[in-house]
Structures are given as C-alpha cells and as structure tokens.
C-alpha positions as CSV (number, residue, x, y, z in Angstrom):
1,X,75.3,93.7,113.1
2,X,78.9,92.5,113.8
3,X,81.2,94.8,115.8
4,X,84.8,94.6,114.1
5,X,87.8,95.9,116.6
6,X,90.9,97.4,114.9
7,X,93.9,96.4,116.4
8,X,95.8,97.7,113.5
9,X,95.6,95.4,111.1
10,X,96.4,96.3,107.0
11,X,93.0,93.9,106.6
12,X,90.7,95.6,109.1
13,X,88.3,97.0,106.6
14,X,88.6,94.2,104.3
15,X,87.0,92.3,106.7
16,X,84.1,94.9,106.9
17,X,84.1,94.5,102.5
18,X,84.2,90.5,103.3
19,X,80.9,90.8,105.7
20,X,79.2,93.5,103.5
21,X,79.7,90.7,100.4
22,X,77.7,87.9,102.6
23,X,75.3,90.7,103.2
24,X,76.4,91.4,106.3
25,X,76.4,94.7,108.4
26,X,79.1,95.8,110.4
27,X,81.3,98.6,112.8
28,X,84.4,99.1,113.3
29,X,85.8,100.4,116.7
30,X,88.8,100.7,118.1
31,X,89.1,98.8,121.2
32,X,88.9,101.9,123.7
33,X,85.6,102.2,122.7
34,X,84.6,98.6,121.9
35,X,82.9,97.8,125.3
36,X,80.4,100.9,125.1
37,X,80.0,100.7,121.7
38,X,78.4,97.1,122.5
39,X,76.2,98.0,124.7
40,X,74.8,100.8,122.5
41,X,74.5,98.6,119.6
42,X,73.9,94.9,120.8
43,X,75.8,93.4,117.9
44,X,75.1,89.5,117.0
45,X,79.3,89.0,117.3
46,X,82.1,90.6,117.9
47,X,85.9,89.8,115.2
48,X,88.9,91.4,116.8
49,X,91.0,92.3,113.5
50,X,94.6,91.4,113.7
51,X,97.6,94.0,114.1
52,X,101.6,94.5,114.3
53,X,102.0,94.4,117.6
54,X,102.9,91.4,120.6
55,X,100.1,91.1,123.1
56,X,103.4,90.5,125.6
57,X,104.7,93.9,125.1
58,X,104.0,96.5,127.1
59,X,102.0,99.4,125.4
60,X,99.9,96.4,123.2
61,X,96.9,97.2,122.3
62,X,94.3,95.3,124.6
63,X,90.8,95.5,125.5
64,X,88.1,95.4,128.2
65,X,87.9,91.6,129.7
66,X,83.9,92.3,130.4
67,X,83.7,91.9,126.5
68,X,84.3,87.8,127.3
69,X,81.0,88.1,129.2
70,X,79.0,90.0,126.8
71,X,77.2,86.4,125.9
72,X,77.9,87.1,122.0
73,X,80.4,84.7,119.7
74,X,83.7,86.5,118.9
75,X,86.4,85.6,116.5
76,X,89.8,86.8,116.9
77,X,91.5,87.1,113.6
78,X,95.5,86.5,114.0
79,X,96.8,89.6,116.7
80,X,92.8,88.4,117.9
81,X,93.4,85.2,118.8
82,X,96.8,85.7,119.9
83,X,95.0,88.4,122.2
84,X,92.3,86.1,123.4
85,X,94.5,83.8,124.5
86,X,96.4,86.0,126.2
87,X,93.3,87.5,128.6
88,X,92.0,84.1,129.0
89,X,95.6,83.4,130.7
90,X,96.5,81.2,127.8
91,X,100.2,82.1,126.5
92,X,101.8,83.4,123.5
93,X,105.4,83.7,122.6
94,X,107.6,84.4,119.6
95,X,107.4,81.8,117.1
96,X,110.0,79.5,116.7
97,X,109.3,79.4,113.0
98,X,107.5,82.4,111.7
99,X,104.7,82.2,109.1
100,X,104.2,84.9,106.0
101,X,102.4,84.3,103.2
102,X,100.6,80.5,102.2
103,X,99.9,77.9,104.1
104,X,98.7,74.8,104.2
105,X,95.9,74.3,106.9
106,X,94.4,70.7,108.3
107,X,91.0,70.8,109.7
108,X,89.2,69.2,112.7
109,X,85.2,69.3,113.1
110,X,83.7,72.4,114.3
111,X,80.9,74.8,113.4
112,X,83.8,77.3,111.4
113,X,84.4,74.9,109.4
114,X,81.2,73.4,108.4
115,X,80.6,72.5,105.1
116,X,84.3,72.6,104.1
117,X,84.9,69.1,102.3
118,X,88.5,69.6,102.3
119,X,90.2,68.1,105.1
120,X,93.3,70.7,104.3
121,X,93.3,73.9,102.4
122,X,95.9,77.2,101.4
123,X,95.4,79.8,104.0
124,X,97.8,83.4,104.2
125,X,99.5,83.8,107.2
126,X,101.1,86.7,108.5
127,X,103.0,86.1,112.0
128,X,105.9,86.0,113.9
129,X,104.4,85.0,117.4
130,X,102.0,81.9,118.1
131,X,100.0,80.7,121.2
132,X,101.3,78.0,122.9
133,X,98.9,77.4,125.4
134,X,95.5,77.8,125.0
135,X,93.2,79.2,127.4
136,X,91.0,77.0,129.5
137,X,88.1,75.6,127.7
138,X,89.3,76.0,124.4
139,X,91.3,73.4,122.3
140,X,93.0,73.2,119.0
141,X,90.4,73.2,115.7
142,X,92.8,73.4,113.4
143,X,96.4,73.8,112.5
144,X,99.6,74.2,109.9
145,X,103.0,72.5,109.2
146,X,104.2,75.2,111.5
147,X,101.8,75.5,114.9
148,X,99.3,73.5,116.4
149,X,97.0,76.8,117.1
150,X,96.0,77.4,113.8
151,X,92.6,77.6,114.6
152,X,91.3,77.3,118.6
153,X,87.8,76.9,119.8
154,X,85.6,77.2,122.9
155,X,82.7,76.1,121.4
156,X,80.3,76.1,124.6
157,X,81.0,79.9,125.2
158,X,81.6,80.5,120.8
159,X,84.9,81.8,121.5
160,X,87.2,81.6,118.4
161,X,90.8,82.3,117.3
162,X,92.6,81.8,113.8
163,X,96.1,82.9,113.4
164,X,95.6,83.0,109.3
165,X,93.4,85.5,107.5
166,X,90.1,84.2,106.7
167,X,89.2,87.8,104.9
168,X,91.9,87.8,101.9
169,X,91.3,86.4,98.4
170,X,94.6,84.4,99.1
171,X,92.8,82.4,101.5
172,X,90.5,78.9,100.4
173,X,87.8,79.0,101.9
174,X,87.9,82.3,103.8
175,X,84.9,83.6,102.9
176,X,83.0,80.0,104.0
177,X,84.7,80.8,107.5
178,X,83.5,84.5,108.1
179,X,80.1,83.2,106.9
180,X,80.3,80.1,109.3
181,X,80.7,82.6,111.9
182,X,77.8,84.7,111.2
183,X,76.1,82.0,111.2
184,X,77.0,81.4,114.4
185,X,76.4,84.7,115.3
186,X,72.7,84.5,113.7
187,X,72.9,86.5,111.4
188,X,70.4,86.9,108.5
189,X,72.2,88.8,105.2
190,X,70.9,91.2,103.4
191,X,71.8,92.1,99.8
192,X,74.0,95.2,99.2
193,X,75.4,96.7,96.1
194,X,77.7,99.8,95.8
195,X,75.3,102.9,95.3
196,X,77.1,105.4,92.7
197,X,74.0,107.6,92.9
198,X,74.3,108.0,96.5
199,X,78.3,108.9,95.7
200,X,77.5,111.5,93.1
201,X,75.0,113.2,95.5
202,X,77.6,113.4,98.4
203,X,80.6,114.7,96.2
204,X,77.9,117.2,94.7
205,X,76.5,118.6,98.1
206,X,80.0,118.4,99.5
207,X,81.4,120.7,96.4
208,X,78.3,123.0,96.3
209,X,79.3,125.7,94.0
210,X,83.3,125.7,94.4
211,X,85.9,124.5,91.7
212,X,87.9,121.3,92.3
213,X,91.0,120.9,91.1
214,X,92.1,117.0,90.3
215,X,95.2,115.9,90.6
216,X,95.1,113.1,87.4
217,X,97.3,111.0,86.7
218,X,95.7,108.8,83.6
219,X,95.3,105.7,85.6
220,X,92.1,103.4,86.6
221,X,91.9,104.9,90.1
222,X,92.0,108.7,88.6
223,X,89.7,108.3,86.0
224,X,86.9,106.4,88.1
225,X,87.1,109.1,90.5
226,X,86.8,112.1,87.6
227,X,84.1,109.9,86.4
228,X,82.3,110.2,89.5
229,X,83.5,114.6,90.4
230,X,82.3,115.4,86.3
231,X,79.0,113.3,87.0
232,X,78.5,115.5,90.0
233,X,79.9,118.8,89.2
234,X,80.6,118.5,85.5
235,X,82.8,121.7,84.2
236,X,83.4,122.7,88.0
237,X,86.3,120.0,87.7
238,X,89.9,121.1,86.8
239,X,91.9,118.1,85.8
240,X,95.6,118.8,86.2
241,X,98.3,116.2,85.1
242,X,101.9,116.6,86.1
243,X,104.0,115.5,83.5
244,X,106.8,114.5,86.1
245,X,108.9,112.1,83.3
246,X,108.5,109.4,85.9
247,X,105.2,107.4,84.3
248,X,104.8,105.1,81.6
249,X,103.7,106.7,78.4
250,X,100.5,105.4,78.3
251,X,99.3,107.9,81.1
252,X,100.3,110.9,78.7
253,X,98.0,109.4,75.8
254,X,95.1,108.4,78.7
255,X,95.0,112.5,79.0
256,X,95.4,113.7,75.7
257,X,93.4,111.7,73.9
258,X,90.3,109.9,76.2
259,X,90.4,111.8,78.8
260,X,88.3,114.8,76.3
261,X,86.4,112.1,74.3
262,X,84.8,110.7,77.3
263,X,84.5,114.0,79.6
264,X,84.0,116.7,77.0
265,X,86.9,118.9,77.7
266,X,90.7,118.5,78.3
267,X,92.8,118.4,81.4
268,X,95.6,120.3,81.8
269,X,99.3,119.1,81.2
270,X,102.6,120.3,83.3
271,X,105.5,120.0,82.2
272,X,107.9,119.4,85.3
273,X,110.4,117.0,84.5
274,X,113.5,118.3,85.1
275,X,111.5,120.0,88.1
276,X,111.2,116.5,89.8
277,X,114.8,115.4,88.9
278,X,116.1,118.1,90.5
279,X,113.6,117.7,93.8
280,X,115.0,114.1,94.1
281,X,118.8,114.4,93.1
282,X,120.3,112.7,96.3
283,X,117.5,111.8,97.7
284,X,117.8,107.6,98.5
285,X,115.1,106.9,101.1
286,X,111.8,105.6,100.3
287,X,110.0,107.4,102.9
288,X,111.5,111.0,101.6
289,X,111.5,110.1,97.8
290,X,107.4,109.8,98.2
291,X,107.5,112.7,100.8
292,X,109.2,114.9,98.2
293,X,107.1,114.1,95.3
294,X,103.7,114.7,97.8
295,X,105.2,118.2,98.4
296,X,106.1,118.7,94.5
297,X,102.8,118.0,93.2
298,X,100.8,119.9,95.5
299,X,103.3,123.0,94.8
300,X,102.7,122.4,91.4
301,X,98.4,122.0,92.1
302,X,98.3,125.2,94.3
303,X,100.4,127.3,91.5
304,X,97.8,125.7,88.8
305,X,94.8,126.3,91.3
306,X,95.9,130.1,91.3
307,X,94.9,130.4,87.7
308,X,91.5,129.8,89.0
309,X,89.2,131.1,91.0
310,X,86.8,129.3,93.4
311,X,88.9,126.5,93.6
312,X,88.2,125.0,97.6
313,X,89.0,121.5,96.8
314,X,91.8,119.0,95.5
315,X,91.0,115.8,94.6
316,X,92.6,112.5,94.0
317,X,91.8,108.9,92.9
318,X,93.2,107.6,96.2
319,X,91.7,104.1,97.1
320,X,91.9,101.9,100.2
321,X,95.0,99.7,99.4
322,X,96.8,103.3,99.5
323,X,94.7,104.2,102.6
324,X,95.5,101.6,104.5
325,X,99.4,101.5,103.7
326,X,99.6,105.1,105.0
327,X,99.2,104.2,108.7
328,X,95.3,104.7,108.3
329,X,94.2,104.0,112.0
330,X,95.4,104.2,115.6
331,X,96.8,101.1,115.9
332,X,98.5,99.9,112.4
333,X,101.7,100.1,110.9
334,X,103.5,102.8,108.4
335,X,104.3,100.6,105.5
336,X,104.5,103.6,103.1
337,X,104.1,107.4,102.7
338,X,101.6,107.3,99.5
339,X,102.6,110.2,97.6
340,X,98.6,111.2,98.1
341,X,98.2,110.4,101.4
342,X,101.1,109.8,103.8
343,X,103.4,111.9,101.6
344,X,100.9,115.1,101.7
345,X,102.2,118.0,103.6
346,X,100.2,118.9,106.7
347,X,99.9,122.9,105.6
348,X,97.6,122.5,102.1
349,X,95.3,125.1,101.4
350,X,92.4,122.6,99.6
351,X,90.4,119.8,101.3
352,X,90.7,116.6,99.5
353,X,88.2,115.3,97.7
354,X,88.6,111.5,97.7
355,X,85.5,109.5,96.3
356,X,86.9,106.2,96.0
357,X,89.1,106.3,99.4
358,X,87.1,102.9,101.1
359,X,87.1,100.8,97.7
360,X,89.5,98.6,96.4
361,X,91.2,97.8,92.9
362,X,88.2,95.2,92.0
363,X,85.7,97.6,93.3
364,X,87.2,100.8,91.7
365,X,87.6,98.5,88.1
366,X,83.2,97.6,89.1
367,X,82.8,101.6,89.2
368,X,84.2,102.2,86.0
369,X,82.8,99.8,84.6
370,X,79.1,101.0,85.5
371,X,79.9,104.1,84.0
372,X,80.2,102.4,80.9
373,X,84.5,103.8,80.7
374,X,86.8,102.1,78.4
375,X,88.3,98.5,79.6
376,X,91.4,99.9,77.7
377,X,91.2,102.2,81.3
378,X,89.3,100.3,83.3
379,X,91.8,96.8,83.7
380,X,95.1,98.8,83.1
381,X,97.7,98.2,85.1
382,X,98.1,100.1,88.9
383,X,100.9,102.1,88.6
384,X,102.1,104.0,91.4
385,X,102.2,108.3,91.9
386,X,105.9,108.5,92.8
387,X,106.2,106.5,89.4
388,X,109.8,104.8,88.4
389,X,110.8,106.8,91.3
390,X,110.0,104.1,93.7
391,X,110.7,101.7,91.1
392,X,114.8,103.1,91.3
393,X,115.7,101.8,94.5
394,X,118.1,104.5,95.6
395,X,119.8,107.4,93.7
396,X,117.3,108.9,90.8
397,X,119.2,109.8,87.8
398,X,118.5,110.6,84.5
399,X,120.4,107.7,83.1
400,X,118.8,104.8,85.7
401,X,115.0,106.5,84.9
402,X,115.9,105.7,81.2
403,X,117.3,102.0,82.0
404,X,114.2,101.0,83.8
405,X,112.0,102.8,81.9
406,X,113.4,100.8,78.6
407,X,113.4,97.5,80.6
408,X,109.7,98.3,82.0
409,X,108.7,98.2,78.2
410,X,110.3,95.3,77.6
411,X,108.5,93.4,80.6
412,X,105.2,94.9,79.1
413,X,105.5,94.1,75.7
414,X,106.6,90.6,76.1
415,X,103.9,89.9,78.8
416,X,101.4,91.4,76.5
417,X,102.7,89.4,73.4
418,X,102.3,85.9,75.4
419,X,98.8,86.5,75.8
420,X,99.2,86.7,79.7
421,X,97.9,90.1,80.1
422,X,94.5,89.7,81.5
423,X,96.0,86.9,83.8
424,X,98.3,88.9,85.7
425,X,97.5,92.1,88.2
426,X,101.0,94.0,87.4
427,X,104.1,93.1,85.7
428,X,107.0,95.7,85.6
429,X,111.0,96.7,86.0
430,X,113.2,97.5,89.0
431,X,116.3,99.3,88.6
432,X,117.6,97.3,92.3
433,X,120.6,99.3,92.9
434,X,122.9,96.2,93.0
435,X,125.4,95.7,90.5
436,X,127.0,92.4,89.3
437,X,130.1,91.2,87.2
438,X,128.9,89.7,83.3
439,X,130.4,89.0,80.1
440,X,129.6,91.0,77.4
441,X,131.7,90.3,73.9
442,X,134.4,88.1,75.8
443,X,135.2,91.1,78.3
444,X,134.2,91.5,82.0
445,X,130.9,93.7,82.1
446,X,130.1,95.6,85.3
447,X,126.4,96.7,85.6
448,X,123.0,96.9,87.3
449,X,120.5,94.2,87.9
450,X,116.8,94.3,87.0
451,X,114.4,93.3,89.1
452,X,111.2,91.3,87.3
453,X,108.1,91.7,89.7
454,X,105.0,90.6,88.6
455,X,102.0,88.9,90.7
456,X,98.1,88.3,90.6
457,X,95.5,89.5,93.4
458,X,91.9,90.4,93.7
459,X,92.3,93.9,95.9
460,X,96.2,94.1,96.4
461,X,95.8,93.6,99.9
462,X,97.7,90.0,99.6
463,X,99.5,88.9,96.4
464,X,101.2,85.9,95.1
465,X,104.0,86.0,92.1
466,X,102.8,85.2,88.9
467,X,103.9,81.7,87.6
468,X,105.4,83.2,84.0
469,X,106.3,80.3,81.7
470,X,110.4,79.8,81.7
471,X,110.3,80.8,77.8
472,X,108.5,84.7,78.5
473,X,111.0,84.8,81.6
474,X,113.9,83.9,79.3
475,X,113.0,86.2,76.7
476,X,112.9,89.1,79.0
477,X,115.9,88.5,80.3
478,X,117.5,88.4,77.0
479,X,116.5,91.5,75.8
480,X,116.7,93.6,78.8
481,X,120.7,92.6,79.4
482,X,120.9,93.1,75.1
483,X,118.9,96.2,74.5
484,X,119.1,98.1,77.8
485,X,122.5,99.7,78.3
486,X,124.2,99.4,81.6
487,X,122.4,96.2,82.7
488,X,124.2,92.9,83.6
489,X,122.0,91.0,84.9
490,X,117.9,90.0,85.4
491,X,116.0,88.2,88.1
492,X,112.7,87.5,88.9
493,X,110.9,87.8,92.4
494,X,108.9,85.1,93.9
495,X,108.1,87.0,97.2
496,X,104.7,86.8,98.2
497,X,102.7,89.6,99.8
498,X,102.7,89.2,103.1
499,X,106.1,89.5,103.7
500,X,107.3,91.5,101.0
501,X,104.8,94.6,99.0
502,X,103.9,95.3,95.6
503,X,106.4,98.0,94.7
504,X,109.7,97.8,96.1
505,X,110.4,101.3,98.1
C-alpha cells in the first residue's frame, strides 16, 4: 500500500485513480495524521500530493520530519517537493517565471524515469513558486525551459520531488513515472475493476425502504446515477427535473422521451423559469449566481418531496471533478460553489444520495456504458447545473439567456456538422459581458462579444483547447455576429486548464 498526503491539491485523488489503474492500493491522509497512520499501516511509499499554498508562509501546511526517517521512498508531487525541500533545509521562493499548463520537460538518468526513451516530453505544470536550492544529498533529475528543479532526487535515501503532475492525462509519460515509483517502492499490482454490484448493494442497504427523490437533470452524470438508484431501489426513485429555462434543449427531450423508455416510468417536470430569472435578477457574482440556484432547486425538491411520503433522501449525479472544485478537503482551494455541492444550503431536510461522487467523466461514461445506456447519453456533452447562468458572465437577462443560448446552437451544430464531435470533450457559447464597436450595414454597431470555449480531456481535471480548423472557427463566427442579435464580435479561447477552468464563472 502507498500512503498519499493531501496537501490540498485539486489532483489528490486522481492520484489515488492513477495508482488503483497500475493496480495499486492506496490511503489518503491528511498530514496531521500521516505519521501514525504509517506506523499503523507500514505502507511500501509514501506521495505528498501538491496544494495552493507557499511552504514559506506561515499557516502552510507541513508535516512531521520523523516521516524522512521512516526508511520508505516518497515522492513529493509539486507543493511535495517544494515541501521536501523545504524541511530538508533546501529553499523555495516565488518563481521568477511562473509555470501553468504544458511544458516541456528534459530528462537525466534515474530510476523515475526508466524506460522513458524520450530524452524530453510535455508535462502540466501548475506553479508560481520553485526550489532554488535543493536539499543536501539530492540533485537535479530533470528540468523545464523555466527551472532547473523540475524533477530532484536523493536516490541513496529514494527521496523524490517533481514540480509537474505526473497523475493527469495532460502529462507524457505520467503514468510511466507513478509506476517507476512503485516500483521503487516494491510494489506488486493487483488488477481492479469498478464493482457496480458492490454500488447497487450499498445505495440499496443505505435507502432501505425510504423514497429518494433525484434531482435530474438529463445529462450523462444524472442518468448514470438513476441507473444505478432504479437498479437498487427501482419505483422507490422520484426523478424530478427543474425546467429552469437555463439548459440546452436536449436535457428536456433526455426526460421526456428516454428517460421512461429505459427506466419504465417518467420523471417529473417543473416548470420554473421565470422562478429562476427572478432569483438571479441582479445577481453578478459567480459564487452567489451558483449559491442561488443550489437554494432554488432544493426549494423546488423539498416542495416536490412534500407530494410524497417517505421521501428521506435526495440524490444527485454529482461526480468528483465537482467534488473536488467545491473545496473538498482540509487543505484545498474554493475554485467554485457547485450548484450540488458547494452551493447547497447547510439546513436541507434529505441526506444526499450521491453514487458516482469518487468517479470521474471517463469513469461515469464506463458505468453507463455497462449498463448497456444509450451513447446518445452516455458521450454527451457535460453541461453544467447553474446552466447558461454561469455561461452569462454577469447580469442574467432574458434577452442575453436568448443571445447565448442561439450562439451555443450555433457552436453545436457547426462542430457537429464538421465531423469533430467525438474529438472534442465540450464546445459551447459565452455571453463575456464585454462589449465592442463593429460595422454592421456601413453604420457603427455596439454589441456583445461571444466567447468560443471548446477543449479535449480524459477526466476534466486538466484540459487543453481544442485545435478547430480556421474554416469551422470562421464559420461560427460568421453566423453568430449575422444571426444572433446584439452580438459584435466572436473569439475563441486558447486557455489551458491549469490556469484558467472549464466554464467561465
């Protein structure tokens, strides 16, 4: 077993999935109880996780030095090494240049990166601070354009630090560096495959003989997670969908007309769209936009749930990715209030029932699949609870819903039509909020710009843009400033994730 210590990183159970897919087992701690917890469970190695915090600040996360003496290899992933290096009395400061996203990595000899032909390789970085001297004993294994501490080594005691993330899909050869390392750590693996039996049994002896009431939404991550609740509990499931006029469509015609061909009976629609408008007129922030459509919806659940009787739970198809962004554990950082986690009011009356909550997107999609769902449902798009809400930056008015709603449409359909669909993760609108000077008909045209964000990842933890041919691009643009009213102008975003996220508020 491999001990894994959250320092707060977004990636600390990714690299538990990253292990558990070499056949790995592992624990995560937090570092307060990292030093008992390795004495109780003799692990093979020990990976500190990274984290948003500067081991030079006071109130940083830190651990027990005894751990250095614990005889076992340890990797310290980004904030990890940086924390190493630190107790070791080696130093770390502020970068001079800061590092998000990829990066290109060279390569010395060492037993993390055996069998890695390439001299260089794409790594994802995500830091602002770097060591600058390392710790005695150790010396430089590897490192970028950027720092010379890419990767350090004391390979008599098996000490390591990387400053990149070996555990996301973005990352070449990641997966060869956690597995170095267990190797390292001598670690046999053992095969291990989701068990949806074993989820179906919990949800069921969780439920018992209550009523659950769902809040669905018509997407992948909703429909897995019926799958699984009607599998276990069958009619003791009551499927509610909000129509809040803020989703695409498609989510309307997932309920009304698969939803009862695959499940056997129909979920109930609520009709709440001026409801919502009204909740939100005025409302700019990101944080309170999602914290006021949380409290909306579960209003609108608990007034449904009183129809009922028996009902003790609420359930969602939250997964990891919105887990994680939440401010999951002790140490990490609030990205976002998910409108089904972090936006949840403290006072509900249900307890959530959450059976996908430690899977990701590619995991979820390999759940759905099983359960023989359609791929129409299964590979659709993510598209977020708040909706275009989030997808408004600002004000949310009736009249910028309907421009990004049209130009959203647009993006689709001219995505789909180039054949790129199964090639990219998400492609959608913005309604930015910014307005700029055109021409329209020889006169001066004042108007909003639309935002084009569309990217490709495994588990949405990292993401990179999508590389659209110039002729798609072009099209879209066209018709969004032609057909959609009050537009002026289009442009595409090339941010990476790190720095920037998937959705813009």
């Amino acid at each position: 077993m491999i001990l894994i210590v959250d320092f707060g990183s977004q990636t600390t159970h990714l690299i538990g999935r990253r292990l558990s897919e070499l056949g790995i087992t592992s624990s995560i701690v937090e570092p307060e109880e990292a030093l008992k917890e390795m004495k109780k469970n003799k692990p093979s190695g020990i990976i500190f996780s990274g984290g948003p915090a500067a081991v030079y600040m006071a109130g940083a996360p830190t651990i027990d030095t005894k751990i250095f003496t614990a005889g076992v290899p340890i990797l310290g992933i980004c904030y990890g090494q940086q924390l190493i290096s630190h107790l070791l009395n080696g130093k770390v400061k502020a970068g001079t240049v800061r590092e998000y996203g990829p990066a290109l990595l060279y390569i010395e000899k060492s037993p993390l990166f055996a069998n890695i032909a390439d001299r260089s390789f794409q790594v994802w970085m995500s830091h602002g601070d770097e060591v600058v001297r390392l710790p005695k004993g150790f010396f430089s294994i590897a490192h970028s354009e950027n720092i010379r501490s890419g990767a350090i080594a004391d390979e008599e005691k098996k000490m390591y630090g990387v400053q990149f993330h070996p555990e996301v899909a973005h990352t070449q050869h990641g997966m060869d560096v956690l597995k170095n390392f267990t190797n390292i750590c001598g670690e046999t693996p053992i095969s291990e495959e989701i068990d949806i039996q074993t989820i179906v049994k919990r949800i069921k002896e969780t439920v018992g003989k209550k009523k659950v009431i769902m809040a669905f939404s018509g997407g992948t991550d909703s429909f897995v997670a019926a799958a699984l609740i009607v599998k276990a509990i069958g009619k003791q499931l009551i499927p509610v969908y909000i129509e809040s006029g803020l989703m695409r469509p498609q989510a309307l015609m997932n309920v009304i007309h698969i939803f009862p061909k695959y499940f056997g009976f129909t979920p109930s629609v609520v009709h709440a769209e001026k409801t919502f408008l009204h909740r939100l007129m005025g409302v700019t922030d990101p944080e309170t936009k999602r914290k006021t459509i949380g409290k909306l919806y579960i209003e609108l659940f608990e007034k449904e749930a009183k129809k009922h009787t028996g009902v003790a739970f609420l359930a969602q198809g939250t997964t990891y990715a919105d887990f994680i962004h939440s401010k999951s554990t002790k140490y990490a950082a609030l990205i976002k209030s998910h409108h089904n986690v972090g936006g949840l009011p403290k006072d509900m009356k249900y307890t959530l029932l959450e059976p996908i909550r430690y899977f990701y997107t590619d995991q979820v999609r390999h759940i759905g699949s099983v359960l023989k769902l359609p791929r129409s449902v299964v590979f659709q798009q993510p598209f977020p609870g708040p909706g275009f809400a989030v997808r408004t930056v600002g004000a949310v008015t009736q009249d910028r819903i309907r421009k990004v709603k049209q130009a959203d449409t647009i993006v689709v359909e001219e995505i789909e039509q180039a054949g790129l669909k199964d090639h990219i993760f998400q492609y959608f609108a913005i309604a930015t909020g910014a307005n700029s000077t055109a021409i329209k008909g020889d006169g001066r045209f004042y108007g909003e710009v639309i935002a084009v964000r569309a990217y490709t990842t495994k588990d949405r933890m990292t993401a990179d843009w999508a590389k659209i041919p110039y002729e798609v691009l072009q099209k879209i643009s066209t018709r969004i400033v032609n057909e959609v009213q009050g537009v002026s102008r289009v442009v595409y975003d090339i941010t990476t994730k790190p720095p920037a996220t998937m959705e813009w508020e």
